[in-house]
Biopython code that builds the backbone (N, CA, C, O; Angstrom):
import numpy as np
from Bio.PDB.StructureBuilder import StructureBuilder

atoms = [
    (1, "UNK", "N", (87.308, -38.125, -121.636)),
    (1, "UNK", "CA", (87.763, -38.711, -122.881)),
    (1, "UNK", "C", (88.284, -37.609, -123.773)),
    (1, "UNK", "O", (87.632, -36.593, -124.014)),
    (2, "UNK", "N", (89.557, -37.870, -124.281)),
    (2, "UNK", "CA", (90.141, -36.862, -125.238)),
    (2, "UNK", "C", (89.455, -36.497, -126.424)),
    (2, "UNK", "O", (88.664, -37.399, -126.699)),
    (3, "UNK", "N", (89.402, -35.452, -127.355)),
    (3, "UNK", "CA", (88.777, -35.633, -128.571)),
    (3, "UNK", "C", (89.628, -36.055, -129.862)),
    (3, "UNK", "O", (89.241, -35.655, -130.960)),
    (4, "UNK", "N", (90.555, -36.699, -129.782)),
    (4, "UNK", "CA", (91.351, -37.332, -130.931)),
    (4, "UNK", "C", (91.151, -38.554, -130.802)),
    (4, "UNK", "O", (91.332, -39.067, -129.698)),
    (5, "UNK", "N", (90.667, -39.432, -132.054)),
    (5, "UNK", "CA", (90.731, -40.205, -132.343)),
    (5, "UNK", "C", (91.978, -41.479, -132.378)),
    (5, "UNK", "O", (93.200, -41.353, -132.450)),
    (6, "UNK", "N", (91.258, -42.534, -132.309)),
    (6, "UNK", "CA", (92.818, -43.607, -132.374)),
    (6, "UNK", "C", (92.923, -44.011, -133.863)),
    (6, "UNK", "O", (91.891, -44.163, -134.516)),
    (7, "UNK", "N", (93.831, -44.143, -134.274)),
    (7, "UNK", "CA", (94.163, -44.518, -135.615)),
    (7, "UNK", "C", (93.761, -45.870, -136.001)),
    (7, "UNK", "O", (93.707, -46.883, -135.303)),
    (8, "UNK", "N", (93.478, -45.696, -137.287)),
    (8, "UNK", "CA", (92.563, -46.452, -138.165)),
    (8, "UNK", "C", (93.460, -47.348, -138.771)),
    (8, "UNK", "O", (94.634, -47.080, -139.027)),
    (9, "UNK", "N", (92.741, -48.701, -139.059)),
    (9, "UNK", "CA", (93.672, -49.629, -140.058)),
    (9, "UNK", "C", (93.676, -49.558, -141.418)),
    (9, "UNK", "O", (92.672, -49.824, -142.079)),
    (10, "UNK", "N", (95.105, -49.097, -142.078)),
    (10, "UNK", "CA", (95.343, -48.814, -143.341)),
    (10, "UNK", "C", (95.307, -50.362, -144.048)),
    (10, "UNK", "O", (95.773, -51.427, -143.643)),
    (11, "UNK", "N", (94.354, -49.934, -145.600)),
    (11, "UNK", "CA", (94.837, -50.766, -146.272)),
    (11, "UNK", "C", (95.701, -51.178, -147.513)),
    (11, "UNK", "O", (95.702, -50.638, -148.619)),
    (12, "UNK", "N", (96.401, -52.201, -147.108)),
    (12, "UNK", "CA", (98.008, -52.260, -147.793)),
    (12, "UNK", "C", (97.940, -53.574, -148.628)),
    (12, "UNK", "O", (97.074, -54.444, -148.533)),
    (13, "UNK", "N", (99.425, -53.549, -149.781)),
    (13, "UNK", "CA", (99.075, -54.867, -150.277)),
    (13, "UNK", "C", (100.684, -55.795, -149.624)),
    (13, "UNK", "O", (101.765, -55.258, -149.871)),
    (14, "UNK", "N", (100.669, -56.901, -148.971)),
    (14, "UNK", "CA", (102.026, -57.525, -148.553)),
    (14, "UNK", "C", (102.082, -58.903, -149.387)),
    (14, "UNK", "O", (101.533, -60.001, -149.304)),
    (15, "UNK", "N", (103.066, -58.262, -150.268)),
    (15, "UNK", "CA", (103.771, -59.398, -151.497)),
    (15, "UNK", "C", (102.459, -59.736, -152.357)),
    (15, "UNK", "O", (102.347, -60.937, -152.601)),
    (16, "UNK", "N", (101.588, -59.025, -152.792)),
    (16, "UNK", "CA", (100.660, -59.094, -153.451)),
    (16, "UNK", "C", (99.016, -59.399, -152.846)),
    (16, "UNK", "O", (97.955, -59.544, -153.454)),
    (17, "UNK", "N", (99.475, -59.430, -150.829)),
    (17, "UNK", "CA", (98.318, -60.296, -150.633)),
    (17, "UNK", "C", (97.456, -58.532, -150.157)),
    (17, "UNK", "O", (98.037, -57.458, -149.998)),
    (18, "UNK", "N", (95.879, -58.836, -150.035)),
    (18, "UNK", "CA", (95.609, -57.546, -149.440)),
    (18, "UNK", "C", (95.374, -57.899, -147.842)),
    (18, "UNK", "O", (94.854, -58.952, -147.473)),
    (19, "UNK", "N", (95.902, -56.714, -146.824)),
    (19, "UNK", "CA", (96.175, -56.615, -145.697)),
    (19, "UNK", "C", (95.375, -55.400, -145.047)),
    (19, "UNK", "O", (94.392, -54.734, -145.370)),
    (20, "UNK", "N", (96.401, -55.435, -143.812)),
    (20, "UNK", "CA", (95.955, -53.829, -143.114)),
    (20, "UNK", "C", (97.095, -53.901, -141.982)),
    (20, "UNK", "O", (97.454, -54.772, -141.189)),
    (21, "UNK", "N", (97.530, -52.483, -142.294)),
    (21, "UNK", "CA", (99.009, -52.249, -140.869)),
    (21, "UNK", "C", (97.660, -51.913, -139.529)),
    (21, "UNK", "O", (96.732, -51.112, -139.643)),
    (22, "UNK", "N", (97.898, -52.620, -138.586)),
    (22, "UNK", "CA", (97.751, -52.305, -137.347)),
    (22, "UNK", "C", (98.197, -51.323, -136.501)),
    (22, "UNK", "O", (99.141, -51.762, -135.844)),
    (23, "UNK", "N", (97.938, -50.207, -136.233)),
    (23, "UNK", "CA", (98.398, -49.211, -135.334)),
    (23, "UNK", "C", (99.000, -49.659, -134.129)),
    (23, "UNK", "O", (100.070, -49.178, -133.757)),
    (24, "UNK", "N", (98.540, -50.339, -133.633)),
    (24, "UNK", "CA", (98.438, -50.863, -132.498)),
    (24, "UNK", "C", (98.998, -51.740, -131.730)),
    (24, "UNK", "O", (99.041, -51.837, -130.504)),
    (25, "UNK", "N", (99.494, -52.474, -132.708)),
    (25, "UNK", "CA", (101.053, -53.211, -133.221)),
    (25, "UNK", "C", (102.892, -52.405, -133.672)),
    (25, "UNK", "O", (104.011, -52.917, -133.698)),
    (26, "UNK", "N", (102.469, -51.194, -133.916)),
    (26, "UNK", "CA", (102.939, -50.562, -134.358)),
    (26, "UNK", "C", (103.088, -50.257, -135.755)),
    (26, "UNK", "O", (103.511, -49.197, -136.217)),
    (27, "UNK", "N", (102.707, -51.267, -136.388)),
    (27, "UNK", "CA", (102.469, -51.146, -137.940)),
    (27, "UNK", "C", (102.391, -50.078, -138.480)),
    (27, "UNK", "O", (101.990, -49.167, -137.756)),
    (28, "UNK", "N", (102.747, -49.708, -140.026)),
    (28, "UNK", "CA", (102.053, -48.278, -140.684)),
    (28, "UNK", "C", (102.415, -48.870, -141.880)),
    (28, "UNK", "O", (102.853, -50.019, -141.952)),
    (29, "UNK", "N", (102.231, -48.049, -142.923)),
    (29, "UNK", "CA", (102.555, -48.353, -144.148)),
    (29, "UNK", "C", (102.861, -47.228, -144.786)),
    (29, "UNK", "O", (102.596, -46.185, -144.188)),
    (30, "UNK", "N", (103.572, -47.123, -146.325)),
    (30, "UNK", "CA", (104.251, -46.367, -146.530)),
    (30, "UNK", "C", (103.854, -47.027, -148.273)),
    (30, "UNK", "O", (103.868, -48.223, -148.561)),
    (31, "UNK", "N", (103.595, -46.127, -149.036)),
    (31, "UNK", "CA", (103.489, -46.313, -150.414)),
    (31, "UNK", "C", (104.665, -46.192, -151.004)),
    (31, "UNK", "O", (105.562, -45.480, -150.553)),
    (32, "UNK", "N", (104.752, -46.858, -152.030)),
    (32, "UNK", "CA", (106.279, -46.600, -153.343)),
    (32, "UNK", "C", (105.712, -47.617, -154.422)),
    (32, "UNK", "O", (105.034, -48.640, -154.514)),
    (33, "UNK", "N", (106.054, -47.169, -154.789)),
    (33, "UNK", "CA", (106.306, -47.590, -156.723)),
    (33, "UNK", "C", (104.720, -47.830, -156.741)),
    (33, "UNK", "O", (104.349, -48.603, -157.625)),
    (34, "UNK", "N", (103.614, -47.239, -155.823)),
    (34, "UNK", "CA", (101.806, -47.541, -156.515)),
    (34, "UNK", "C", (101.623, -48.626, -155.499)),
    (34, "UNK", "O", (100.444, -48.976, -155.535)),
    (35, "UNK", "N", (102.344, -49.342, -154.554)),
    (35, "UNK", "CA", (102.512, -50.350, -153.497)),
    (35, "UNK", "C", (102.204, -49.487, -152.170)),
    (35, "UNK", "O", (102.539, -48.355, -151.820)),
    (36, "UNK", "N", (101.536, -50.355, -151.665)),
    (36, "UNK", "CA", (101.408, -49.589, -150.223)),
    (36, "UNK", "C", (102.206, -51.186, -149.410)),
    (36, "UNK", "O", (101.962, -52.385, -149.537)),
    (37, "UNK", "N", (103.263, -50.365, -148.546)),
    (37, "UNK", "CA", (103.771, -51.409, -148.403)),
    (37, "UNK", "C", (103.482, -51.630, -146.589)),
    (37, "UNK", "O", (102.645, -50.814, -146.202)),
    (38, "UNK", "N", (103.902, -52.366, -145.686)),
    (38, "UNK", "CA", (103.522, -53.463, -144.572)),
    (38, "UNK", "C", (104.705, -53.043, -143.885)),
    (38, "UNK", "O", (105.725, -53.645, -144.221)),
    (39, "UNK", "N", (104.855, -51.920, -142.768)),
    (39, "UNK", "CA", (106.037, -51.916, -142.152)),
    (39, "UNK", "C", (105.554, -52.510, -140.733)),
    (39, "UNK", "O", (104.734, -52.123, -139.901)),
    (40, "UNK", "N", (106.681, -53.951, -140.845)),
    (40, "UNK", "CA", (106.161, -54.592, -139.307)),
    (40, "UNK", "C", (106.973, -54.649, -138.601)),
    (40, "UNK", "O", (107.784, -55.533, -138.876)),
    (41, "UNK", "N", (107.277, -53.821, -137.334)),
    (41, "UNK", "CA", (108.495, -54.071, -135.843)),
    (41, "UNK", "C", (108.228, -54.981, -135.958)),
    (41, "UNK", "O", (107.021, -54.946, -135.719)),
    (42, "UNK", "N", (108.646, -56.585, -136.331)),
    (42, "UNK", "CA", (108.893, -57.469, -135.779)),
    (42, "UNK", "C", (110.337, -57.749, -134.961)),
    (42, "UNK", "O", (111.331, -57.118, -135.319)),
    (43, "UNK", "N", (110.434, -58.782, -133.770)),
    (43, "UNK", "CA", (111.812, -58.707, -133.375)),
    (43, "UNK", "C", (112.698, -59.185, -134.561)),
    (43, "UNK", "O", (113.615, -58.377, -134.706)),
    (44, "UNK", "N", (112.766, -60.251, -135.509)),
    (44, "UNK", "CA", (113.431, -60.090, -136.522)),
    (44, "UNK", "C", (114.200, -58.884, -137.185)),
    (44, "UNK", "O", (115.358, -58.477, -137.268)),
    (45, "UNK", "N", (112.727, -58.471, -137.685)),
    (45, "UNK", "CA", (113.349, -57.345, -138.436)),
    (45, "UNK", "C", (114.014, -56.038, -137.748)),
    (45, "UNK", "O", (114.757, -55.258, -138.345)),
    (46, "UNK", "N", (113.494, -55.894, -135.946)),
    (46, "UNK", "CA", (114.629, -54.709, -135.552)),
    (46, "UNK", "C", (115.963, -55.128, -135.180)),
    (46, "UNK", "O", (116.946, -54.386, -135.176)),
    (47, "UNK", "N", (115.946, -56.610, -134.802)),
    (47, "UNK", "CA", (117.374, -57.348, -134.908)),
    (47, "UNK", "C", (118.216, -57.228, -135.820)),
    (47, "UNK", "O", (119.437, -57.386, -135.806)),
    (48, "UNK", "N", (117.310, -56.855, -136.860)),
    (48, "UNK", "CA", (118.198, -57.316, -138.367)),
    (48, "UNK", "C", (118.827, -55.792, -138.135)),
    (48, "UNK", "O", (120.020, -55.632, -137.876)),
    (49, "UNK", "N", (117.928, -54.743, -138.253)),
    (49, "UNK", "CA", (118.183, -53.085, -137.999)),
    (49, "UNK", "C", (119.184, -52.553, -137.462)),
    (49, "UNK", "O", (120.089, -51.921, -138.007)),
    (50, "UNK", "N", (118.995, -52.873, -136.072)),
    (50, "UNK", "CA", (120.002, -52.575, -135.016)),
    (50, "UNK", "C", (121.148, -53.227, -135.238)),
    (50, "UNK", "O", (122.128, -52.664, -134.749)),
    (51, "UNK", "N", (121.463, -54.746, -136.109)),
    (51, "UNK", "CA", (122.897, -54.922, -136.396)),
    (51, "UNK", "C", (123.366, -53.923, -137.731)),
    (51, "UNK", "O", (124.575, -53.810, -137.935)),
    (52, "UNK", "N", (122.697, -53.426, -138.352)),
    (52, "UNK", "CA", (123.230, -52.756, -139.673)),
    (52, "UNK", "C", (123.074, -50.920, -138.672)),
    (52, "UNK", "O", (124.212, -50.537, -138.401)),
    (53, "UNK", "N", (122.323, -50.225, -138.330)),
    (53, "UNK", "CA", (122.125, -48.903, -137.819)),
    (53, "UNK", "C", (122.767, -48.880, -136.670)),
    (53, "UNK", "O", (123.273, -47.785, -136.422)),
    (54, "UNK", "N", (122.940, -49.777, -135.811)),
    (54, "UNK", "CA", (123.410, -49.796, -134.170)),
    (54, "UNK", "C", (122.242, -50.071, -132.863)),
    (54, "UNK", "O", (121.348, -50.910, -132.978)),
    (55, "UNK", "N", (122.350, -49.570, -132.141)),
    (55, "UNK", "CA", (121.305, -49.373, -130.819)),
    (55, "UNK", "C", (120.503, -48.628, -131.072)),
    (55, "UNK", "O", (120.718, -47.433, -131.276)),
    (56, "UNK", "N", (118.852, -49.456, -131.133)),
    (56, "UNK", "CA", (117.229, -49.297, -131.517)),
    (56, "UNK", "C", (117.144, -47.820, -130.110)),
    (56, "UNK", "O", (116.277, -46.947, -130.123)),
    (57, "UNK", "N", (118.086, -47.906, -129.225)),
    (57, "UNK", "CA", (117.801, -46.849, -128.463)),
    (57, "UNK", "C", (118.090, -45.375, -128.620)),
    (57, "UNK", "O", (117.459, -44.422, -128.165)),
    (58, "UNK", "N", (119.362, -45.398, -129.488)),
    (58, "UNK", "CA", (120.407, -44.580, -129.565)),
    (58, "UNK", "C", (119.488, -44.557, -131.447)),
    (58, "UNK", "O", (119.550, -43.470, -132.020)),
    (59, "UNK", "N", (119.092, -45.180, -131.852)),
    (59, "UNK", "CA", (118.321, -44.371, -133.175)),
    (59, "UNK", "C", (116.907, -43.682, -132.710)),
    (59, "UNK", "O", (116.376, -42.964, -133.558)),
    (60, "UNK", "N", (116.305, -43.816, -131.560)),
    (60, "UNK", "CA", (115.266, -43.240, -131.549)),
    (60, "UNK", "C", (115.667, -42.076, -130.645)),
    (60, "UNK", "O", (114.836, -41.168, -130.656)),
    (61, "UNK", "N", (116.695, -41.882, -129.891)),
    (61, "UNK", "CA", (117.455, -40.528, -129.711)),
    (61, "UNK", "C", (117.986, -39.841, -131.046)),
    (61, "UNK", "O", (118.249, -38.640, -130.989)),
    (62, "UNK", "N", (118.119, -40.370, -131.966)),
    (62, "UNK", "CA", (118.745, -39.520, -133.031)),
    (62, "UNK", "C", (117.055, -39.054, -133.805)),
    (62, "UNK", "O", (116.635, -38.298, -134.680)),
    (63, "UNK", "N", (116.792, -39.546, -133.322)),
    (63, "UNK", "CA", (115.330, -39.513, -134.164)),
    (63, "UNK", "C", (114.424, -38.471, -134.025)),
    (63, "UNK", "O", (113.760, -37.929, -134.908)),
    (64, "UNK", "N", (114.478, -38.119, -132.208)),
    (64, "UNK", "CA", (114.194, -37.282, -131.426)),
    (64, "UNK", "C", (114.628, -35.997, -131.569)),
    (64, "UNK", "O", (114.004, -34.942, -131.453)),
    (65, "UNK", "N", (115.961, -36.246, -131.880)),
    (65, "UNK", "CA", (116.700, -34.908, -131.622)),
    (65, "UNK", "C", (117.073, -34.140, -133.322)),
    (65, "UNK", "O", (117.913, -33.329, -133.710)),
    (66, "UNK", "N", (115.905, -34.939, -134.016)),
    (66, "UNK", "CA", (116.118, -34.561, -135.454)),
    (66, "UNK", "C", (117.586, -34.764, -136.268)),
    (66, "UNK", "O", (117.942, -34.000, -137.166)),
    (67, "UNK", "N", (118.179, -35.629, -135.922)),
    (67, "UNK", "CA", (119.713, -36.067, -136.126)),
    (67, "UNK", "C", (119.791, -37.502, -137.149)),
    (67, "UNK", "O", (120.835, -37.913, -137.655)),
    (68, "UNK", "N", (118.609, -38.056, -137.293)),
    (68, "UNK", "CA", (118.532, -39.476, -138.388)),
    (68, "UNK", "C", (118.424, -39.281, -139.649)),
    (68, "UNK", "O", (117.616, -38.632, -140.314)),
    (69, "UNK", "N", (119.391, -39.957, -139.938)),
    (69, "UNK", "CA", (119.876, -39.433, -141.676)),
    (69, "UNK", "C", (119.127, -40.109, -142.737)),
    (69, "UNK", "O", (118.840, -41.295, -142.577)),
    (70, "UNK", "N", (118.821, -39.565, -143.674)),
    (70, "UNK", "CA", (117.782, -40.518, -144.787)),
    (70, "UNK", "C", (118.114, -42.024, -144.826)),
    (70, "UNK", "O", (117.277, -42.912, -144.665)),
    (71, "UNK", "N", (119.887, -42.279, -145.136)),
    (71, "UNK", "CA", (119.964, -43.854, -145.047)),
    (71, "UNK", "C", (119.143, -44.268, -144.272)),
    (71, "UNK", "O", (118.226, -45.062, -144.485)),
    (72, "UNK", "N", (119.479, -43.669, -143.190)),
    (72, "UNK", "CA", (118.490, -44.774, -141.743)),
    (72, "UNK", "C", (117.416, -44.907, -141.737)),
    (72, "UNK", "O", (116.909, -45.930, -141.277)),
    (73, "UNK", "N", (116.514, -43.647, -142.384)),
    (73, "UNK", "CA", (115.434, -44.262, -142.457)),
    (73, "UNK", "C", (114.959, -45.394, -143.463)),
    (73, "UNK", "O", (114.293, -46.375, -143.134)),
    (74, "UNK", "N", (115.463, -45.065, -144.899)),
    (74, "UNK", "CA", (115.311, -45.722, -145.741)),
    (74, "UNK", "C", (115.672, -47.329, -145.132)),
    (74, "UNK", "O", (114.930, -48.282, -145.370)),
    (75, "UNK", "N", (117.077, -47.455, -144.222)),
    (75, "UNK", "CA", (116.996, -49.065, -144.237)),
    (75, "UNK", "C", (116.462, -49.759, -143.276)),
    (75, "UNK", "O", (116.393, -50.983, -143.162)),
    (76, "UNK", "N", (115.826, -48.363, -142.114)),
    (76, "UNK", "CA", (115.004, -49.037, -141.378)),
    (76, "UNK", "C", (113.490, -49.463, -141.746)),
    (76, "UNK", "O", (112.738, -50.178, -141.084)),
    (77, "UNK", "N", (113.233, -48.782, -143.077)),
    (77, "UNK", "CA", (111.978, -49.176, -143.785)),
    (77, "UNK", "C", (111.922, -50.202, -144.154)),
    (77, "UNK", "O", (111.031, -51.023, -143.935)),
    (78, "UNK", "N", (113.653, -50.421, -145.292)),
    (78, "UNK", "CA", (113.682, -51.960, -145.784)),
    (78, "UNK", "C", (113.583, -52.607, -144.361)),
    (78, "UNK", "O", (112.469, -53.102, -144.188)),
    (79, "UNK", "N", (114.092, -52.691, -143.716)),
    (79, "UNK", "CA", (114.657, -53.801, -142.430)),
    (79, "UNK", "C", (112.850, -54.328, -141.896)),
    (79, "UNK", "O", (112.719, -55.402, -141.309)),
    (80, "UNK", "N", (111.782, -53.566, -142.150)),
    (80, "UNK", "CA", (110.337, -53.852, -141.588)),
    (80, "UNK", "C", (109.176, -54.337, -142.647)),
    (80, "UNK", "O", (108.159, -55.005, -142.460)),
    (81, "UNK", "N", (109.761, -53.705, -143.906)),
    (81, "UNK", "CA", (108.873, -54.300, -145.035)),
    (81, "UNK", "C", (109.057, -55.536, -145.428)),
    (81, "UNK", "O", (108.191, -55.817, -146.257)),
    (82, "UNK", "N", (109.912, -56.582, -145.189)),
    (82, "UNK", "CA", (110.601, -57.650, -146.083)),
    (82, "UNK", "C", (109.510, -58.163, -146.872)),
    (82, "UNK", "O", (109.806, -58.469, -148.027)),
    (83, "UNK", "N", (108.446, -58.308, -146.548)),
    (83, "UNK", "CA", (106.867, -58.898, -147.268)),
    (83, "UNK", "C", (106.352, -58.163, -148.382)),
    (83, "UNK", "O", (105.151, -58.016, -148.605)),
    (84, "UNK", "N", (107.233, -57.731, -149.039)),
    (84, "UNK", "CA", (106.891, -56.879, -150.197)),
    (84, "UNK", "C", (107.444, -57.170, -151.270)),
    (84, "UNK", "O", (108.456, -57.852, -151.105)),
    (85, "UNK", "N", (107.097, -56.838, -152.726)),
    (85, "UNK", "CA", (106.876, -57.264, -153.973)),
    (85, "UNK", "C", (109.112, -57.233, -154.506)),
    (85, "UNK", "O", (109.681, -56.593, -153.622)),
    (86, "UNK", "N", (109.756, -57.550, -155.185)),
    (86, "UNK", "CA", (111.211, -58.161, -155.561)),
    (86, "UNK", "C", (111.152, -56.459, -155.781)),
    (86, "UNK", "O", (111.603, -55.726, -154.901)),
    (87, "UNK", "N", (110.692, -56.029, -156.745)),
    (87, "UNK", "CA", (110.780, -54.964, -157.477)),
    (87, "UNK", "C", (110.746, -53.633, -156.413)),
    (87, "UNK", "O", (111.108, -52.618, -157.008)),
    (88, "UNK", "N", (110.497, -53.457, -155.384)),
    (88, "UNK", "CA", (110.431, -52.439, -154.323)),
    (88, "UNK", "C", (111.644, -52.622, -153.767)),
    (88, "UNK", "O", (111.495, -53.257, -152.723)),
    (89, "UNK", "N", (113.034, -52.306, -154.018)),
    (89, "UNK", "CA", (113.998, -52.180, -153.044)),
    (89, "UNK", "C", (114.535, -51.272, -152.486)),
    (89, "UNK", "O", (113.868, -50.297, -152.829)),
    (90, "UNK", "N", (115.866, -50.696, -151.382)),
    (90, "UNK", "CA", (115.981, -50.015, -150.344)),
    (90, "UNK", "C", (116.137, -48.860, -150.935)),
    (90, "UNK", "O", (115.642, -47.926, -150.304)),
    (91, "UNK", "N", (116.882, -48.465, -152.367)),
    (91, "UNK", "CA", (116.818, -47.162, -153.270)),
    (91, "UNK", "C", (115.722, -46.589, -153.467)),
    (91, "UNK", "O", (115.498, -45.387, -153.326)),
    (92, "UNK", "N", (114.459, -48.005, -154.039)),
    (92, "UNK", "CA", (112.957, -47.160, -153.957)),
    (92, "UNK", "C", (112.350, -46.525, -153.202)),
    (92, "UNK", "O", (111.481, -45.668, -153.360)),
    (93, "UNK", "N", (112.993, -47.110, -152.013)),
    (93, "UNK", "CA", (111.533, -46.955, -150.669)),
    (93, "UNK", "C", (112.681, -45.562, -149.770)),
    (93, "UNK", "O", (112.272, -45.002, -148.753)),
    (94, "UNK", "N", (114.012, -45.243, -150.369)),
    (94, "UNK", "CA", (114.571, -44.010, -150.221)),
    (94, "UNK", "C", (114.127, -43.143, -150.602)),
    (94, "UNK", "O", (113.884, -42.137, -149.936)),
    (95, "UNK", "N", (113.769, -43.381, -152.452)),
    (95, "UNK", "CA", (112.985, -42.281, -153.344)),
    (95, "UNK", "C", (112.449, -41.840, -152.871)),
    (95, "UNK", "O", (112.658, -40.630, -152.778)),
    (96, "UNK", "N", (110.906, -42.638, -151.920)),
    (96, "UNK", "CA", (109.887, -42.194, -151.829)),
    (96, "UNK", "C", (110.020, -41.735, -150.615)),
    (96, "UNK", "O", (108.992, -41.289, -150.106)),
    (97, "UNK", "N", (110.835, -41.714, -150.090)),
    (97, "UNK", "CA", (110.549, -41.016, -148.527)),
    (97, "UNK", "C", (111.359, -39.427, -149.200)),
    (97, "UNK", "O", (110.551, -38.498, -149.167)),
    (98, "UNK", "N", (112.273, -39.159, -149.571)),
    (98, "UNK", "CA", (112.363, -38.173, -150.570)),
    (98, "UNK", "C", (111.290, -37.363, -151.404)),
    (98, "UNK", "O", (111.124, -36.148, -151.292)),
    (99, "UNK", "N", (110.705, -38.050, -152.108)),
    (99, "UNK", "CA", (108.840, -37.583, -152.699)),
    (99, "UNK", "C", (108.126, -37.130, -151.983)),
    (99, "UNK", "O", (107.616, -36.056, -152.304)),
    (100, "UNK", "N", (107.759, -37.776, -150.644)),
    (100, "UNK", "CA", (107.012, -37.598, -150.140)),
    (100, "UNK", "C", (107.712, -36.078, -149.109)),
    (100, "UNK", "O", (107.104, -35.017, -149.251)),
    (101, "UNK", "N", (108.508, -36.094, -148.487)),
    (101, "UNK", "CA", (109.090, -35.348, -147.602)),
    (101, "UNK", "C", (109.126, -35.409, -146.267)),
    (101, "UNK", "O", (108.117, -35.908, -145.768)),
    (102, "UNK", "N", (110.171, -34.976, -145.345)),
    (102, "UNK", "CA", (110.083, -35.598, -144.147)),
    (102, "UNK", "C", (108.893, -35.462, -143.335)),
    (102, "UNK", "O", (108.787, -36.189, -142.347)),
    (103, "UNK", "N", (107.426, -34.122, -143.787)),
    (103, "UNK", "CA", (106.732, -34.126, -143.038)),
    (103, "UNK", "C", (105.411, -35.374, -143.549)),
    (103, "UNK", "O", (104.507, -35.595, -142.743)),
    (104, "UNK", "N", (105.417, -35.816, -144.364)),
    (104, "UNK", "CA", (104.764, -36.738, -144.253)),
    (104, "UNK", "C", (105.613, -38.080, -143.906)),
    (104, "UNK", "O", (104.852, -38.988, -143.572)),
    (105, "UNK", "N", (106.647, -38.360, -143.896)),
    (105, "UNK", "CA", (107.034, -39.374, -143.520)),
    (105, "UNK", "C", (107.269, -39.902, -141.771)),
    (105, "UNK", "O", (107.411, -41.030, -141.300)),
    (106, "UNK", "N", (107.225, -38.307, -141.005)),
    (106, "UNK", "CA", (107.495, -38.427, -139.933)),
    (106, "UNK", "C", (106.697, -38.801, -139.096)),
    (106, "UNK", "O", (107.218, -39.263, -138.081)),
    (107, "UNK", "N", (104.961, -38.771, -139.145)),
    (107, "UNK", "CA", (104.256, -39.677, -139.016)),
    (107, "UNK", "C", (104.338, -41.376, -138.619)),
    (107, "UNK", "O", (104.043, -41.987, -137.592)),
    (108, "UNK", "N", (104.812, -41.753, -139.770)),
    (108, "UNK", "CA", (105.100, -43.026, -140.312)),
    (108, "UNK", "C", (106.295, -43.444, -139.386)),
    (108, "UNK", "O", (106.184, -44.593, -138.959)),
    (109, "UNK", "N", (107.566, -42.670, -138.928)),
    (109, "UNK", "CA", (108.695, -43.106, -138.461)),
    (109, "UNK", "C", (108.184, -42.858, -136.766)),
    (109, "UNK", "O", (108.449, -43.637, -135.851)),
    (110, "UNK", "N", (107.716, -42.097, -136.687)),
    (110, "UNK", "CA", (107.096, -41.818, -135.305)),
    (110, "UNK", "C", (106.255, -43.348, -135.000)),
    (110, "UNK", "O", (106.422, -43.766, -133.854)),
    (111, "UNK", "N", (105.500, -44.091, -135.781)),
    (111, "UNK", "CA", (104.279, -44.877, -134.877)),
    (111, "UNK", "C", (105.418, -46.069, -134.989)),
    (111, "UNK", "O", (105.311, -46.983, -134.172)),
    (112, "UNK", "N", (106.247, -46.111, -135.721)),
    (112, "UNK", "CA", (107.552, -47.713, -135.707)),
    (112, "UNK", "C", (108.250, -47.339, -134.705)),
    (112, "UNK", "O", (108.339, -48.198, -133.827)),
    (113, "UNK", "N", (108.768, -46.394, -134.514)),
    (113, "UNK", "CA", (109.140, -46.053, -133.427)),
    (113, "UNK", "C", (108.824, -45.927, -131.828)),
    (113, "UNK", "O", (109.495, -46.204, -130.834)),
    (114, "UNK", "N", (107.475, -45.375, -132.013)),
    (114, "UNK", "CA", (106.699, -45.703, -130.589)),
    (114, "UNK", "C", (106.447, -46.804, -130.587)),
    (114, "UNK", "O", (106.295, -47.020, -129.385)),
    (115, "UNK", "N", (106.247, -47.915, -131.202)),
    (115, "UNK", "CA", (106.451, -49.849, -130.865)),
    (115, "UNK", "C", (107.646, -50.040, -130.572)),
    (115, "UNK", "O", (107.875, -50.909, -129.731)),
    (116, "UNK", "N", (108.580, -49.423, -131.065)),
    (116, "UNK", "CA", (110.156, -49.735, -130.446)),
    (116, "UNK", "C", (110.496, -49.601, -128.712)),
    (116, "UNK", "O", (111.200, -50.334, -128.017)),
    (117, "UNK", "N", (109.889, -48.661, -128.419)),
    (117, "UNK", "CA", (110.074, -47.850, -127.226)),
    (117, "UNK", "C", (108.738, -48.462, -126.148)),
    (117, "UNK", "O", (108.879, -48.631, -124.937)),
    (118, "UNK", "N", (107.865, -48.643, -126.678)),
    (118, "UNK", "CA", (106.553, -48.981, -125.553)),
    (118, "UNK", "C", (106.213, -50.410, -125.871)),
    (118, "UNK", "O", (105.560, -51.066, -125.059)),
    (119, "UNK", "N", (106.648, -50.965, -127.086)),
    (119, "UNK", "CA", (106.006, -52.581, -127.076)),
    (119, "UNK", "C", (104.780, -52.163, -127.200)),
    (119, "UNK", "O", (104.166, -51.097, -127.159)),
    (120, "UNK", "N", (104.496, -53.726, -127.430)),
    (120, "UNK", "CA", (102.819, -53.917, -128.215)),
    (120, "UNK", "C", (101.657, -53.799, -126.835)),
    (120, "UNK", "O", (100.447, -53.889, -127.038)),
]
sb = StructureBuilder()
sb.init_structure("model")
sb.init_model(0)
sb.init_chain("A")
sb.init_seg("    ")
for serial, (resi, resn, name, xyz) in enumerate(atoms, 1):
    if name == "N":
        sb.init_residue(resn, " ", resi, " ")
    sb.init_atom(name, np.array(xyz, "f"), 0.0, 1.0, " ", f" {name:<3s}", serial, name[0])
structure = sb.get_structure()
């Protein structure tokens, strides 16, 4: 047995309700504006993604190869949060990946990403 732990369920608020992102699902969450917000791979929402960014394959090669540009992340954030409060939109949840910086965000783009690539 390895000695790292499996990741824990964060708790988040989605559209005011209280929750928890599932790791395991691929879920994570991502704070802005004092919101911890609900990023869910659903097929919806990478449908919605992949028609605005292109091929879910060809972004997690850009992703890889350190080549994904803030837009993308930012609208692949919007494209997974939709369950979140009017007032959090795709400029905010840009800010904050900006605030925060890519090394804490890369975390976060890494576990949406490994649900993209391995499924639930």
């Amino acid at each position: 047995m390895s000695g790292t732990s499996a990741p824990s369920p964060q708790p988040l608020s989605r559209g005011g309700e209280r929750g928890f992102a599932n790791p395991y699902r691929g879920e994570a969450s991502l704070e802005v504006g004092g919101e911890k917000l609900l990023l869910r791979p659903s097929f919806g929402a990478l449908v919605a993604a992949e028609e605005e960014l292109g091929s879910l394959f060809e972004l997690v090669e850009r992703a890889a190869a350190g080549a994904l540009k803030l837009h993308e992340i930012a609208a692949l954030f919007d494209h997974l949060s939709r369950a979140r409060p009017e007032a959090i939109t795709r400029a905010r949840i840009g800010e904050a990946v900006v605030e925060k910086g890519l090394a804490k965000i890369t975390p976060v783009l890494k576990l949406v990403l490994s649900q993209v690539l391995q499924g639930r």
